[in-house]
N, C-alpha and C positions, 0 to 999 in steps of 0.2 A: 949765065944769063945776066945783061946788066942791069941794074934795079928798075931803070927806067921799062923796058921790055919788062920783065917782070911783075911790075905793075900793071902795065895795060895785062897779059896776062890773065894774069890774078882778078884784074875788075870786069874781064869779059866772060869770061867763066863764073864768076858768082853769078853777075848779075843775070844773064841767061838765067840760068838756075832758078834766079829768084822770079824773074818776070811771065814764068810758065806758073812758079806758085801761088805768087798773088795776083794776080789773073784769072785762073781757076779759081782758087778758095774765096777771093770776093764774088765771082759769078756765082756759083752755087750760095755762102750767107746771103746775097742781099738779093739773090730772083734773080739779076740784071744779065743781060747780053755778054756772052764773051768778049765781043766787038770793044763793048763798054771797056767793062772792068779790064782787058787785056791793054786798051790805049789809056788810061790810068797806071795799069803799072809798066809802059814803055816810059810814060814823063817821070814816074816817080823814080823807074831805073837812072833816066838820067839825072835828075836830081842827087840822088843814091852815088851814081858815076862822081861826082866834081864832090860832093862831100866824103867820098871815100878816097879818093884822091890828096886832098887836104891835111883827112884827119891825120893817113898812111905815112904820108911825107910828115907830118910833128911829131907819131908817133915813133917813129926809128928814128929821128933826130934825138928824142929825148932817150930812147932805146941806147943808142950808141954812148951816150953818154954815161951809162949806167956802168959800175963795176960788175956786177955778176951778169955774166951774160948766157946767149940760150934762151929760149923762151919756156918758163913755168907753168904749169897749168893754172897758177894764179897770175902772172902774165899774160897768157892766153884771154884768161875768165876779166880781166879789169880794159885789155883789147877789145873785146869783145861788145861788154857793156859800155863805154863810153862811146864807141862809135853808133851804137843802137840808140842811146838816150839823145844824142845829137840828133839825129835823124828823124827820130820821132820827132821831136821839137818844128825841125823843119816840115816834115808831112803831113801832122795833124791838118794843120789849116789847109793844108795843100787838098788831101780827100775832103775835110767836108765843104769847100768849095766847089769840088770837082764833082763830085758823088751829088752834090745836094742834100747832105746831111747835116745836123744838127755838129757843133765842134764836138761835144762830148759824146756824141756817137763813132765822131771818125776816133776821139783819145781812146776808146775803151777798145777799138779794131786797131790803133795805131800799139798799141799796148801787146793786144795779144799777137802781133805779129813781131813787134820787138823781143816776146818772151819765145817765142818761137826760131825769132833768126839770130838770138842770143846762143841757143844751141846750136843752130843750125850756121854760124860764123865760127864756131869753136870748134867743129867737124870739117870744117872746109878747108879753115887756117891746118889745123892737122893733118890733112889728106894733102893738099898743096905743098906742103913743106916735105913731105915725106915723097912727094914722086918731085919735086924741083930742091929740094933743099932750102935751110936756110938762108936768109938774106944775108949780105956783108956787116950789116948792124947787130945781127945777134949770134955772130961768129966771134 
C-alpha cells in the first residue's frame, strides 16, 4: 500500500469510528439530539481529518529520521498524545461555540475525550499496523 492510500485508509476508518462515539456519548452527557451532537462530530471529524493529516505527515518525517526504528510502545504512547493535545487545542473552542457552552465546559469534555482516544488511538494504531503492516518510515 502507498503511504499516501494508506493514509486516507487509516483516517477514514478512525474517524468513522470516532464520529459514532462522540456523537452518541455527547447525546446522552448533554440531553441533546443525536441530530445535534452527531453534526458536531461530522465537523469535528473533519477538523480531526486535515489535523491528522498534518500531524501523520511530520510525524513519519521525523519518524524516518530516527535511528531505531519500529514503533515502541513508548513511540506509540508519545504518537498518540501529541496528536490528542493538538486537537484538543483546536476543538475546545470549536464545541463551546458550537454546543453553546461555557469554554471550560467544552476543556473538561474536550479533556476527557482526549483521555479516552488517547487509549483508544493507541488500540487502533496497533490493530492497523497488525492487519496492513507497518509504514515505510518505521521499517
Amino acid at each position: 500500500m502507498t503511504p499516501r492510500v494508506r493514509r486516507v485508509v487509516y483516517v477514514a476508518s478512525y474517524e468513522f469510528i470516532a464520529i459514532l462515539m462522540v456523537g452518541v456519548s455527547l447525546a446522552v452527557l448533554l440531553g441533546e439530539p443525536l441530530l445535534d451532537t452527531g453534526s458536531f462530530a461530522v465537523l469535528t471529524s473533519l477538523i480531526a481529518v486535515g489535523w491528522n493529516y498534518v500531524y501523520t505527515v511530520g510525524f513519519e518525517w521525523w519518524e524516518a529520521r530516527q535511528t531505531v526504528k519500529g514503533r515502541s510502545t513508548r513511540r506509540r504512547v508519545a504518537h498518540a498524545a501529541g496528536f490528542e493535545i493538538g486537537l484538543m487545542v483546536l476543538l475546545a473552542p470549536f464545541m463551546s461555540w458550537w454546543l453553546s457552552i461555557p469554554l471550560a465546559e467544552a476543556l473538561v469534555y474536550e479533556i476527557s475525550f482526549a483521555l479516552f482516544f488517547v487509549c483508544y488511538t493507541y488500540l487502533f494504531n496497533l490493530a492497523f499496523d497488525k492487519i496492513f503492516g507497518l509504514p515505510q518510515s518505521a521499517q
